[in-house]
C-alpha positions in Angstrom: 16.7 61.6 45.9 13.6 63.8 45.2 13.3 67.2 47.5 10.0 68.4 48.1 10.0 71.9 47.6 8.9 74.7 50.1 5.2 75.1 49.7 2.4 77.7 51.1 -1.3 77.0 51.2 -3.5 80.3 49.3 -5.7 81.8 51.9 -8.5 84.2 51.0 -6.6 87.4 51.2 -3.7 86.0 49.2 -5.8 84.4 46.0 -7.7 88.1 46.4 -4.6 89.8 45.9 -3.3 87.4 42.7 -6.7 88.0 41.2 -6.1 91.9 41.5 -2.7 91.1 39.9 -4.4 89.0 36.2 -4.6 85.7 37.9 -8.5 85.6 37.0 -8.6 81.9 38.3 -6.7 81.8 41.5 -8.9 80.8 44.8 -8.0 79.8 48.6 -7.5 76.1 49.1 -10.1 74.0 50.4 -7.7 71.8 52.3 -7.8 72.7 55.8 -7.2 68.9 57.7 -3.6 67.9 58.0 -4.5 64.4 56.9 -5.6 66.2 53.2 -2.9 68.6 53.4 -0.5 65.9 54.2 -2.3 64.0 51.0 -1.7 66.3 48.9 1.8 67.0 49.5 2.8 63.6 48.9 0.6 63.3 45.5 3.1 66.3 44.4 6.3 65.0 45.6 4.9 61.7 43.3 4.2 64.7 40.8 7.8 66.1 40.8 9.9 62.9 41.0 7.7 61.6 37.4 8.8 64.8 36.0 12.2 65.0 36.5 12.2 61.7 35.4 11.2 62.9 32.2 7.8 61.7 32.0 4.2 62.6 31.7 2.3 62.7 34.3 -1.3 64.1 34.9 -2.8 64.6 38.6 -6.3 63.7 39.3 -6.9 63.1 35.9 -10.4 61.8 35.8 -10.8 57.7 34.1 -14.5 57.9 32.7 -16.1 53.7 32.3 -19.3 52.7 32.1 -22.6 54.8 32.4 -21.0 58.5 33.9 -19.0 56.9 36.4 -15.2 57.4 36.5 -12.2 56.8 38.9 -9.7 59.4 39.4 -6.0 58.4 40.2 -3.7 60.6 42.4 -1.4 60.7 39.4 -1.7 58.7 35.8 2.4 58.4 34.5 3.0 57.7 31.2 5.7 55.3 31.6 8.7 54.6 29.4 7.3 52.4 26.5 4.5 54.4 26.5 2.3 52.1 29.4 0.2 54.2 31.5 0.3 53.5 35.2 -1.7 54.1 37.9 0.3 55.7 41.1 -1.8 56.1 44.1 -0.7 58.1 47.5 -1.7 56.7 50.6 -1.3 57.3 54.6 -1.3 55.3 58.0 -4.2 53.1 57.7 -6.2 51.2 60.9 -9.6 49.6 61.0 -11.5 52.6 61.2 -10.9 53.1 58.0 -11.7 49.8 56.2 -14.8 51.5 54.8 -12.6 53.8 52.8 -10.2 51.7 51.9 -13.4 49.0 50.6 -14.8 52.1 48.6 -11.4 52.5 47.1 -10.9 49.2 45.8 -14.4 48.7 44.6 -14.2 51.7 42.4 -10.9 50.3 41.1 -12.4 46.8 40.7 -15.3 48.1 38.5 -13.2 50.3 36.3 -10.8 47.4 36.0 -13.5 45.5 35.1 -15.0 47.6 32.0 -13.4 47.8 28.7 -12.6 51.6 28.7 -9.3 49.9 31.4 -7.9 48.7 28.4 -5.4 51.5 27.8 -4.1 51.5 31.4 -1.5 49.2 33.1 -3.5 46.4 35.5 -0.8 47.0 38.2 -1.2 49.8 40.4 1.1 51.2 42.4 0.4 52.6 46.0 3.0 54.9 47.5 2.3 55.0 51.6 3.6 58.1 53.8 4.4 55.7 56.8 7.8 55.0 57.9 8.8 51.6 56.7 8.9 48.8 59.4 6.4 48.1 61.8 4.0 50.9 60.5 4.4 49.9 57.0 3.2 46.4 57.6 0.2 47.7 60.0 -1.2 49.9 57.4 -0.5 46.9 54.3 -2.4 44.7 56.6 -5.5 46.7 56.3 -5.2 47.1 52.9 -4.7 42.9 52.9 -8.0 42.3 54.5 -10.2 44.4 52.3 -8.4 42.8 49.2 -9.1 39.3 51.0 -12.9 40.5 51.0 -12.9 41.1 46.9 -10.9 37.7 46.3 -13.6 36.3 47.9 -15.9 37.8 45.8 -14.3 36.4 42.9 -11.5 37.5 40.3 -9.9 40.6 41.0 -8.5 42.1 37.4 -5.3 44.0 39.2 -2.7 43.9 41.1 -1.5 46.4 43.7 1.8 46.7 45.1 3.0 49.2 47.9 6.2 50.7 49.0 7.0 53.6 51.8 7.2 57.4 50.1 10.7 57.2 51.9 11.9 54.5 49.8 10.2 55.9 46.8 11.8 59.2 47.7 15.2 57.9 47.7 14.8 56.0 44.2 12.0 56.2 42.5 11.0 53.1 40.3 9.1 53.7 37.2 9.7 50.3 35.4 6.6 48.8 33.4 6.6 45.8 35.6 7.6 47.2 38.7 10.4 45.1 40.8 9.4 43.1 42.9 12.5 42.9 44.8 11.3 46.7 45.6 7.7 46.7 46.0 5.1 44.5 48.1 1.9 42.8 46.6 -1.1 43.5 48.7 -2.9 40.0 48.2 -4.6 38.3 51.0 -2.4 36.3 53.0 -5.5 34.3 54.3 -8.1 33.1 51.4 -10.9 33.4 53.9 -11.8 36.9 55.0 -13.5 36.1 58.3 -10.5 34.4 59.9 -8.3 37.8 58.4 -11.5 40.0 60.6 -10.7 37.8 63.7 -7.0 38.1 63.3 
């Protein structure tokens, strides 16, 4: 199983002190909320597990489609047989967050949509820093609803499957086609989206 290292967030003195020292580039983070921190500790230990694996992985690379727009994955893996694969890190989701979770699907759903998606696996996989369980399930369903919403829209060109960073921790599974006895599809259990709002 993966161990996340020990890691220390640059302040102002200390990237001050590594500039004085030749590291021309090195500035205080700009991650002060624990929810970003916490973010961006898991999109390493996602990071670190793809290359000890052996594989190549870039972090926020940047997806260009269309006219200047783009999407930018936590972490794009170059998979085995050469597939690239989208692997997302999320957290504890509830309804006050539907509107981010609806922005983050319709970016996905218009780069998905355009032809520059071509190169990139259509199943994307969504690693969530709850404990499995009851938690798990509570943050999938809020995921489920805003999925519901685009099926009802029309054809959705992707599929995305979620498992608990725990689980992913323990074993990580970077198989082209992802097993299913291992990860859950978030698809709407409910084809209408108003009876999933009043549940």
């Amino acid at each position: 199983p993966l161990v996340t290292p020990q890691i220390y967030r640059l302040e102002a003195a200390g990237a001050a002190l590594l500039r004085l020292h030749g590291h021309a580039d090195a500035q205080p983070s700009r991650r002060s909320e624990e929810r970003e921190l916490t973010h961006a500790v898991c999109t390493l230990d996602l990071r670190l597990a793809a290359r000890q694996a052996g594989l190549k992985v870039e972090t926020e690379r940047a997806l260009p489609y269309g006219s200047g727009k783009s999407i930018r994955p936590d972490n794009l893996v170059t998979l085995a047989d050469g597939v690239l694969a989208i692997f997302e890190t999320e957290q504890q989701a509830d309804p006050s967050l539907l509107r981010r979770v609806s922005e983050s699907l319709q970016n996905k759903l218009a780069y998905f949509k355009s032809p520059e998606s071509r190169t990139v696996s259509p199943i994307i996989r969504m690693v969530l820093n709850v404990a499995p369980g009851a938690e798990f399930n509570k943050t999938l369903k809020v995921w489920r609803r805003v999925y519901g919403m685009l099926l009802h829209d029309g054809e959705v060109p992707f599929t995305l499957l979620a498992m608990p960073l725990a689980e992913f921790r323990e074993a990580p599974d970077w198989s082209a086609q992802a097993s299913d006895k291992r990860w859950v599809a978030v698809r709407c259990l409910d084809p209408d989206p108003k009876a999933q709002a009043a549940g």
